[in-house]
C-alpha positions as CSV (number, residue, x, y, z in Angstrom):
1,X,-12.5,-11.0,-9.8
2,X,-14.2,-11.5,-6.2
3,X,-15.0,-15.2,-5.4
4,X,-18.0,-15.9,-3.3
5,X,-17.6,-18.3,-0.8
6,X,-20.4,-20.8,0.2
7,X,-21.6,-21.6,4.1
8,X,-19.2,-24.3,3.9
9,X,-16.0,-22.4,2.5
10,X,-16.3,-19.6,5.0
11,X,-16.6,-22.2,7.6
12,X,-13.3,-22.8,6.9
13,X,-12.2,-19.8,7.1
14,X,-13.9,-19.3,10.2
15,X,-11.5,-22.2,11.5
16,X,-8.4,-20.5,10.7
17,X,-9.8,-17.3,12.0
18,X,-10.4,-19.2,15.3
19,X,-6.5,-20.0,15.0
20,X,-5.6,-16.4,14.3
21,X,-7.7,-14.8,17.3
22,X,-6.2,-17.5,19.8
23,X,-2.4,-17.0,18.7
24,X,-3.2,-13.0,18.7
25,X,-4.4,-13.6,22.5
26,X,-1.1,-15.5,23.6
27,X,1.2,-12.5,21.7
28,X,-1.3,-10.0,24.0
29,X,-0.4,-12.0,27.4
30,X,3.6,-12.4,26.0
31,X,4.0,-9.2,24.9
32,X,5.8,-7.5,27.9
33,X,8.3,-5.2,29.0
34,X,11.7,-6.5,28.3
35,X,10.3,-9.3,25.8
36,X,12.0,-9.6,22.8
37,X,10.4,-9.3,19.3
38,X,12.0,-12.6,17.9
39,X,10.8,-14.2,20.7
40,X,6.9,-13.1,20.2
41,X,7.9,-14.7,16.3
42,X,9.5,-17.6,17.1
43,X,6.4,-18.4,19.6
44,X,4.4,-17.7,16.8
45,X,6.3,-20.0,14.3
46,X,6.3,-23.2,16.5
47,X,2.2,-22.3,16.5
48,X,2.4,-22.7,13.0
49,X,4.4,-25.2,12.7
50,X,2.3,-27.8,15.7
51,X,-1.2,-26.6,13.5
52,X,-0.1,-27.6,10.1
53,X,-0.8,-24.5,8.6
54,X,0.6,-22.0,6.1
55,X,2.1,-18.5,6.8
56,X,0.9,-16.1,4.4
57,X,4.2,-13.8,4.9
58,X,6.9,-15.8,4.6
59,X,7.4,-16.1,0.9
60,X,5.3,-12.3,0.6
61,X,7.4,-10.8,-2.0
62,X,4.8,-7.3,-3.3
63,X,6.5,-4.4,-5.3
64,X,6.6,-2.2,-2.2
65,X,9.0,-4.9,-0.4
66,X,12.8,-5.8,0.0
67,X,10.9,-9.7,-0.4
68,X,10.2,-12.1,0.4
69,X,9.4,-11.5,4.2
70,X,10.7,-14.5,5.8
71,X,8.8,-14.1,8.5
72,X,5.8,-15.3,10.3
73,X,4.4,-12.0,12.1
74,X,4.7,-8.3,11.7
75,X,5.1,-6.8,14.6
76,X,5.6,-3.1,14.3
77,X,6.1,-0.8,17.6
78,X,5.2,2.7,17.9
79,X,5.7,5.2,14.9
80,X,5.5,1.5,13.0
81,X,2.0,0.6,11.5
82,X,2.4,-1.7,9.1
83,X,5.0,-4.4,7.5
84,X,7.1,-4.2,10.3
85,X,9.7,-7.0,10.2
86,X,10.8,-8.8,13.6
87,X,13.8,-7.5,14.8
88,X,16.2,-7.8,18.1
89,X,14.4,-5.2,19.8
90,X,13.1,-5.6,23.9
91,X,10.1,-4.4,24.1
92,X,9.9,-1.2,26.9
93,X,7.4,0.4,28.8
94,X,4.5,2.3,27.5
95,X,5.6,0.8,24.0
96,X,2.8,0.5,21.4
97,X,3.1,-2.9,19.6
98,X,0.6,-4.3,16.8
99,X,0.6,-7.8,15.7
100,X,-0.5,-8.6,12.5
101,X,-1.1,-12.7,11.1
102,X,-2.3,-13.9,8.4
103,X,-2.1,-17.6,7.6
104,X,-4.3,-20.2,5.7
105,X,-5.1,-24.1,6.8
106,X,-6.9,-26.3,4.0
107,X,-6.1,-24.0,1.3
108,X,-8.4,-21.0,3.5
109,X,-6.8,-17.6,4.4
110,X,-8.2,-15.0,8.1
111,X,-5.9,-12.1,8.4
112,X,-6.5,-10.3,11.7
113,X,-4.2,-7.4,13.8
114,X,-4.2,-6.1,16.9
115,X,-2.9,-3.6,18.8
116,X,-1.8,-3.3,22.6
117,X,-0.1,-1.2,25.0
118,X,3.3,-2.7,26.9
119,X,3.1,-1.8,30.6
120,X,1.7,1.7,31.1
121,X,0.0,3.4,28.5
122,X,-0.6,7.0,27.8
123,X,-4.1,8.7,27.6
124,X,-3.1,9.8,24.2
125,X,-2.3,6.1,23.4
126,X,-5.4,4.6,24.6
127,X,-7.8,7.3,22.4
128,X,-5.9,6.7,19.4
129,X,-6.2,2.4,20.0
130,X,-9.6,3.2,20.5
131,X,-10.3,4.9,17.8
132,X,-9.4,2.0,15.7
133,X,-11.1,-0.1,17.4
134,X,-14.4,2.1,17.3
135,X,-13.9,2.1,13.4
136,X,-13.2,-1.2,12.8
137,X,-16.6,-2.0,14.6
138,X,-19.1,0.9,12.4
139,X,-17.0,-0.9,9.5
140,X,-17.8,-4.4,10.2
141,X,-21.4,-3.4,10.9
142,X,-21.5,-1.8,7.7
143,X,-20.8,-5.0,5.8
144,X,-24.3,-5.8,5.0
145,X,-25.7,-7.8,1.6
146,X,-27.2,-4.5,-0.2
147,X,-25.0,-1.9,1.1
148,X,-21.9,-0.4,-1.0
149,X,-18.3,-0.7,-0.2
150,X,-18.1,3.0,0.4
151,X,-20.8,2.6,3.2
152,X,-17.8,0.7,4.8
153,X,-15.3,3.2,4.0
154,X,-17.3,6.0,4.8
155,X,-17.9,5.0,8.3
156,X,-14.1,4.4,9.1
157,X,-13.7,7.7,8.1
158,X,-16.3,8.8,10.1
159,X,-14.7,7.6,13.7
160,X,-11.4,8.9,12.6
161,X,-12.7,12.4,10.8
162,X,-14.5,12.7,14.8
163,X,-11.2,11.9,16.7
164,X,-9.4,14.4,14.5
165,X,-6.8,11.4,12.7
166,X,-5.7,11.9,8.9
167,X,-6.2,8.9,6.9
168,X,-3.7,7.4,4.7
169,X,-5.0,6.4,1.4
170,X,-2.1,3.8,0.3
171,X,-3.2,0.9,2.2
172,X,-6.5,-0.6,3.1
173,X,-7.8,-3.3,3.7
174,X,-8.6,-6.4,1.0
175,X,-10.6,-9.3,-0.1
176,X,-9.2,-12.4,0.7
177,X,-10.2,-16.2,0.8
178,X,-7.7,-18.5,-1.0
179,X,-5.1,-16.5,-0.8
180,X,-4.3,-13.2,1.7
181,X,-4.9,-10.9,-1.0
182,X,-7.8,-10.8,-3.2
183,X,-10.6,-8.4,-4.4
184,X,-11.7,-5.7,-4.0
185,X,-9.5,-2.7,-2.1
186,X,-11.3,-1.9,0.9
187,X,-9.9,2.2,1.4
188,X,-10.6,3.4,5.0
189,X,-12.1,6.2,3.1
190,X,-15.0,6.8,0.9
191,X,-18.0,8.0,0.7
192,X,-21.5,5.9,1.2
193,X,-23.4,4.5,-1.3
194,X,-20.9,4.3,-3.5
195,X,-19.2,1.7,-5.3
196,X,-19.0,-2.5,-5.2
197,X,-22.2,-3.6,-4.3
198,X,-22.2,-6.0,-1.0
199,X,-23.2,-9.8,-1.5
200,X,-23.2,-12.5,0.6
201,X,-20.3,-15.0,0.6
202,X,-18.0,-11.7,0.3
203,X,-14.9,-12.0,3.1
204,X,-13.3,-8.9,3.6
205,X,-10.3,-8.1,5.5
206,X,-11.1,-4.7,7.1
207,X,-7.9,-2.8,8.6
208,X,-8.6,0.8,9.9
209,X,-4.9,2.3,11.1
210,X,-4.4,6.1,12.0
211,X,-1.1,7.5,13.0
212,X,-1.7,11.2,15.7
213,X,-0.5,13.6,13.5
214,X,0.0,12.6,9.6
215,X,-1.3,10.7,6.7
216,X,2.1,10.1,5.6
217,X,4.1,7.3,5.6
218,X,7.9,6.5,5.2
219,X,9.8,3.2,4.8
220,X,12.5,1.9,7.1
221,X,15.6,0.7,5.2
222,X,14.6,-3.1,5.7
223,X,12.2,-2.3,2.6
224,X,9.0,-3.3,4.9
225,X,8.6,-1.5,8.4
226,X,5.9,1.3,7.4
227,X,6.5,4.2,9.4
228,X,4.2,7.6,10.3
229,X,6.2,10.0,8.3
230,X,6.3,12.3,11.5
231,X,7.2,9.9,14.0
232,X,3.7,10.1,15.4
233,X,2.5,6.7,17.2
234,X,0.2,4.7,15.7
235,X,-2.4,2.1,16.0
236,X,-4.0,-0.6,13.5
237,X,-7.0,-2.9,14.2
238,X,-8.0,-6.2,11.5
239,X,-10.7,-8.7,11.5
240,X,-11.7,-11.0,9.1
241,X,-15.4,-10.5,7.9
242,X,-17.7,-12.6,6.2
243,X,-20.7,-11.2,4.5
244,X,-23.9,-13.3,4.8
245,X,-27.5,-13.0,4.8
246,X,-27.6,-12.7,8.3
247,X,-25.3,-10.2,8.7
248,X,-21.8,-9.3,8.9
249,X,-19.5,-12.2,10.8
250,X,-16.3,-11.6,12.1
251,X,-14.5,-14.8,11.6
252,X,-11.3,-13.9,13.4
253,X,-13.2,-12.9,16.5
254,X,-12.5,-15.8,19.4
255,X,-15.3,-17.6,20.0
256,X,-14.1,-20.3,22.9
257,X,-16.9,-22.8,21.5
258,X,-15.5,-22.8,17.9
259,X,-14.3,-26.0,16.4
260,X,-11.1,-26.6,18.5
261,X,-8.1,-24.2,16.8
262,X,-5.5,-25.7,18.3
263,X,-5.6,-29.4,17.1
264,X,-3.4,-30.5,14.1
């Protein structure tokens, strides 16, 4: 069942989007070389903790998972993509890291990820980062009142089909709202004009990730790190999106004038 949210509700969100985007800008200016995973999710814990809100991962307990997560953040580093559980691990240089958050305040989920580069990246690095980036954007554009979810899908695919990245089918992105994970799948494949018609008060979270070389995926013994079968690097980018009248809005984007985030 997909709930449609009113002005109001998805102003809500939009607050705890505000609140994801800022706490995924401090892990961008913390993340360094030498830094230490656990610190980048203890940071992120005392964040949650001064705000009053709710992870969504901490009691995240899915099929897939050794569960519950019992963490705040996933924060998975090169060949990792997704799920990946904090770990002692110091960050090193030209390290790929993505941050991934999802949390609710007032009973109203954002998810959002990023990815960055520690120290010096690699050409090869930066095109495939971009390339999520690129699709996430043609996705969130296609998010339009009239349109079908497969116009979204099909135009991730698109921008990875061009930069020559297989696309894992597995995991997508999701509706979300009251809680992280809702209705409908959102595949980053598909092909336009197909499927779930678009309406407005739909929130989506949309999550293009490639990996260089494979559309497989493995799992790390800790039941949650999700790996690129073939060791290839990979890259994941997430917003938050809210369907409305006038367009697609991207409620984990930081907007500096935004109801202040940071207050409890």
């Amino acid at each position: 069942m997909i709930e449609l949210k009113s002005p109001a509700e998805i102003e809500r969100m939009h607050t705890t989007g505000q609140f994801i985007a800022q706490i995924l800008s401090e892990l961008s200016e913390l993340a360094d070389v030498g830094v230490n995973l656990l610190d980048l999710e203890h940071h992120v814990r005392n964040r949650i903790r001064q705000r009053g809100a709710q992870s969504c991962y901490w009691d995240y307990a899915p099929s897939f998972g050794n569960g519950p997560f019992r963490n705040v953040t996933c924060l998975s580093v090169n060949d990792a993509v997704l799920h990946g559980l904090p770990h002692d691990y110091a960050l090193r240089d030209g390290d790929i890291l993505t941050t991934d958050l999802a949390v609710g305040i007032d009973g109203w989920v954002a998810d959002a990820a990023r990815t960055i580069i520690v120290g010096t990246p690699a050409d090869d690095d930066l095109r495939l980062l971009r390339a999520t980036e690129e699709a996430l954007a043609v996705g969130i554009e296609a998010a339009r009142p009239g349109n079908r979810l497969g116009d979204i899908s099909a135009a991730i695919e698109a921008v990875a089909t061009g930069y020559g990245y297989p696309i894992n089918t597995e995991f997508g992105g999701h509706g979300l709202g009251r809680t992280m994970h809702e209705d409908p799948h959102v595949p980053n494949t598909g092909r336009a004009g197909r499927g779930l018609k678009l309406r407005a008060g739909m929130t989506l979270a949309l999550e293009p990730w490639f990996a260089r070389t494979t559309d497989r995926i493995v799992f790390d013994p800790d039941g949650w790190t999700i790996r690129s079968a073939d060791g290839s690097r990979t890259a994941h980018s997430e917003h938050t999106v809210a369907i409305t009248e006038d367009g697609p809005l991207v409620l984990t984007q930081r907007q500096p004038h935004h109801a202040d985030s940071t207050s409890a």
